[in-house]
PAZAPA-4460 file (N, C-alpha, C; in steps of 0.05 Angstrom, whole numbers, plus 32768, in hexadecimal, padded with zeros to 4 digits):
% residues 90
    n_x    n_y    n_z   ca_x   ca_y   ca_z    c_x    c_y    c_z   seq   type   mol
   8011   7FE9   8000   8000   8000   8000   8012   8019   8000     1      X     A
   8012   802E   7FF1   801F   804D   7FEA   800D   805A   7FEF     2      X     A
   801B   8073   7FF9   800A   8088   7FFD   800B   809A   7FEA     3      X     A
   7FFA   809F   7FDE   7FF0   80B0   7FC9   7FE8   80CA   7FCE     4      X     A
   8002   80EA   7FC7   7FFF   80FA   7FCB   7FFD   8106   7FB1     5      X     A
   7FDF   8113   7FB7   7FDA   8129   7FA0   7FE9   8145   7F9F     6      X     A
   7FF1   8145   7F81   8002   8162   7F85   7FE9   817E   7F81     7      X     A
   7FEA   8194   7F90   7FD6   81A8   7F87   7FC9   81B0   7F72     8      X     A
   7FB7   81AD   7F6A   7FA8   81AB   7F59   7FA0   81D2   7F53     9      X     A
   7FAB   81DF   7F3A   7FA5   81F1   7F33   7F8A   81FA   7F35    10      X     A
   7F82   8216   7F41   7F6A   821E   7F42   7F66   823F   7F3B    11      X     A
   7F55   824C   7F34   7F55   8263   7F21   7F60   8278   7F32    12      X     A
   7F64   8273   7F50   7F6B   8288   7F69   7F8D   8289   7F62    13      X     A
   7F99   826E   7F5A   7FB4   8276   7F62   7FC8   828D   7F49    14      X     A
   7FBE   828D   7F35   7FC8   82A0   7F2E   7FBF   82BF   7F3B    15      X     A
   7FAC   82BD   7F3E   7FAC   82D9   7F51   7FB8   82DE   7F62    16      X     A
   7FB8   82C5   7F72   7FD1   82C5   7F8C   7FF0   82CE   7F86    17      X     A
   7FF9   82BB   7F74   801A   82C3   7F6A   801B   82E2   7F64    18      X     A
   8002   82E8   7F4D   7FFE   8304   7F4C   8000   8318   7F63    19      X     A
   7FF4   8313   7F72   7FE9   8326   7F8F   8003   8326   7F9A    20      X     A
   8013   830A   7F9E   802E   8310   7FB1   8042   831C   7F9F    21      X     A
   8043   830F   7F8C   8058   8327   7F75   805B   8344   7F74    22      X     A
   803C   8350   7F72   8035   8367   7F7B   8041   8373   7F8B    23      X     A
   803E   836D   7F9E   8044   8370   7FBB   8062   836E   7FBC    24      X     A
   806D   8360   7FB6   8089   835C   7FBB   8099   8372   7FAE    25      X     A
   808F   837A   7F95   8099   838D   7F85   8096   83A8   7F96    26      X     A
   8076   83AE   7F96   8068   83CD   7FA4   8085   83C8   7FC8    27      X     A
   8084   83B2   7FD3   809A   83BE   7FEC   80B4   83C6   7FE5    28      X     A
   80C4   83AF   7FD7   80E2   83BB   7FCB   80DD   83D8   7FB6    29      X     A
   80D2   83D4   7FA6   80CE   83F9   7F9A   80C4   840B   7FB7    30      X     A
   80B2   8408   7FC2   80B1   841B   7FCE   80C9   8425   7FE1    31      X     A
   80D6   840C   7FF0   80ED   8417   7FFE   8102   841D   7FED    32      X     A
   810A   8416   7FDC   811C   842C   7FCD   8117   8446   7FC2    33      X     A
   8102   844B   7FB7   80F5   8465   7FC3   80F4   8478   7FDD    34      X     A
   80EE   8463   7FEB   80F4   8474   8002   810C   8479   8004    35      X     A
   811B   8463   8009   813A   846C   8009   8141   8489   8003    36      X     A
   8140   8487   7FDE   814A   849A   7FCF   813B   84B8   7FD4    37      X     A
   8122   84BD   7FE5   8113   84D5   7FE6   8123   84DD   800C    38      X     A
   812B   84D7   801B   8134   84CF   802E   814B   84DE   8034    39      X     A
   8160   84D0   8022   8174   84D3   8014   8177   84F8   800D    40      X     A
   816D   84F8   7FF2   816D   8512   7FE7   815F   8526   7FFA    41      X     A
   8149   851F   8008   813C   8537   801A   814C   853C   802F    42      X     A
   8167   8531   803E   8179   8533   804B   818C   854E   803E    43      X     A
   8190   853E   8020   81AA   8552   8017   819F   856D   8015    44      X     A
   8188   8568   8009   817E   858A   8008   817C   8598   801E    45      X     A
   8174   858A   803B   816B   8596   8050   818F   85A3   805A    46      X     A
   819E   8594   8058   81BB   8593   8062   81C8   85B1   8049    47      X     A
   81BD   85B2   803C   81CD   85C7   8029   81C8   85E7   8032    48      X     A
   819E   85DC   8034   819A   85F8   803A   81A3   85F7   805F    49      X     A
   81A0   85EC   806F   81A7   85F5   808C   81C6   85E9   8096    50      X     A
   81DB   85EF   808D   81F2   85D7   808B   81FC   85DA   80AC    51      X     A
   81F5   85E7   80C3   81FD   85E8   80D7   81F0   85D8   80E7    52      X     A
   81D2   85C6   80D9   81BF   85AE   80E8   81D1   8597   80D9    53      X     A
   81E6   859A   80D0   81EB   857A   80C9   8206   856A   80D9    54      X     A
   81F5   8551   80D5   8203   8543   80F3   8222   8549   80F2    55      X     A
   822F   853F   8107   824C   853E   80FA   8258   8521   8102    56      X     A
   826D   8522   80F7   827C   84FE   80F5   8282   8506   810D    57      X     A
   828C   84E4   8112   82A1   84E5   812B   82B8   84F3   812B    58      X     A
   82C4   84F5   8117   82E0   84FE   8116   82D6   8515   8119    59      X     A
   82CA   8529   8109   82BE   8552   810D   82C1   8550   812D    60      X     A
   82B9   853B   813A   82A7   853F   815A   82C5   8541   816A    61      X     A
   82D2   852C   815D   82E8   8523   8176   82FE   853F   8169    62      X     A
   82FB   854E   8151   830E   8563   8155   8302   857D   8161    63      X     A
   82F2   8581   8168   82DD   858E   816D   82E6   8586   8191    64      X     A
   82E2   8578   81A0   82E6   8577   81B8   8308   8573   81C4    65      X     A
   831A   8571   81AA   832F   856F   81B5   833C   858D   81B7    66      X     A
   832B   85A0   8196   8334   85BC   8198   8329   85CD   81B2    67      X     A
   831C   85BE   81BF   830F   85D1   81D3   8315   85C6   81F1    68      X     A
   8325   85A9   81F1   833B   85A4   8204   8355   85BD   8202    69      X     A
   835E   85BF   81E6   8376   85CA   81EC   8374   85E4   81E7    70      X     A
   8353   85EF   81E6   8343   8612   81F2   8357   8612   8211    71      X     A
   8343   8600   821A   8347   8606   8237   8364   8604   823C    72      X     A
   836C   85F1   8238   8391   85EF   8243   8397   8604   8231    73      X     A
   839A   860C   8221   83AF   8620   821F   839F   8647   821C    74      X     A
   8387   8642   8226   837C   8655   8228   8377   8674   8212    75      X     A
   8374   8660   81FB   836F   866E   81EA   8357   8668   81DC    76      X     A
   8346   866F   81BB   8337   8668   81A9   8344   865A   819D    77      X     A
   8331   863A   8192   832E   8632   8180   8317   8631   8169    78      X     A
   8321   863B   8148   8308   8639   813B   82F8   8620   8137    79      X     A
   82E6   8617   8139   82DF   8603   812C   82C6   8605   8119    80      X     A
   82C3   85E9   8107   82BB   85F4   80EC   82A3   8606   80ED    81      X     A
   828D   85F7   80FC   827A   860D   8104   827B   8625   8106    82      X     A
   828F   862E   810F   8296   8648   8115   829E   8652   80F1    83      X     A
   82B1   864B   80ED   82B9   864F   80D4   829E   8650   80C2    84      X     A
   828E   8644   80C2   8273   8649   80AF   8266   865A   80BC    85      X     A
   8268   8661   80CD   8257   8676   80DF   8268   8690   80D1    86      X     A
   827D   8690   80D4   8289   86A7   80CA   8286   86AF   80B4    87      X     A
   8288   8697   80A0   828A   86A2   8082   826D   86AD   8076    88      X     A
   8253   86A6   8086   823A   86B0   807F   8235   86C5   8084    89      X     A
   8241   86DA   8098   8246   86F3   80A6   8253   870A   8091    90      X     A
***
């Protein structure tokens, strides 16, 4: 005695189905690269016109706190870049 397994038997729903998830699979990856890319660009523009809101690296930060270690010890000004764009808009 075998056991006799039927393979799925096509019915008028499953092409809609492959359809519907295809769909779908497409509309999420397009849409997040979209997003990505609108994300992206609405950053750079925002960063051009206000360039004193944009973040800074680690390295800007760590010269940035070491110029203003060696403010205090040697008791003078240091420019830093901020300042420098502060200046040149004046």
């Amino acid at each position: 005695q075998s056991l006799l397994l039927l393979p799925p038997v096509p019915d008028m729903s499953m092409p809609f189905n492959v359809i519907s998830l295809t769909c779908t699979l497409y509309a999420f990856v397009i849409g997040s690269i979209v997003n990505t890319i609108v994300r992206r660009s609405e950053d750079r523009i925002y960063y051009q016109l206000y360039p004193d809101k944009k973040p800074k690296r680690a390295g800007q930060k760590l010269k940035e706190k070491l110029g203003k270690l060696k403010e205090k010890l040697l008791g003078r000004t240091v420019q830093t870049e901020n300042d420098k764009v502060k200046n040149e808009k004046k």
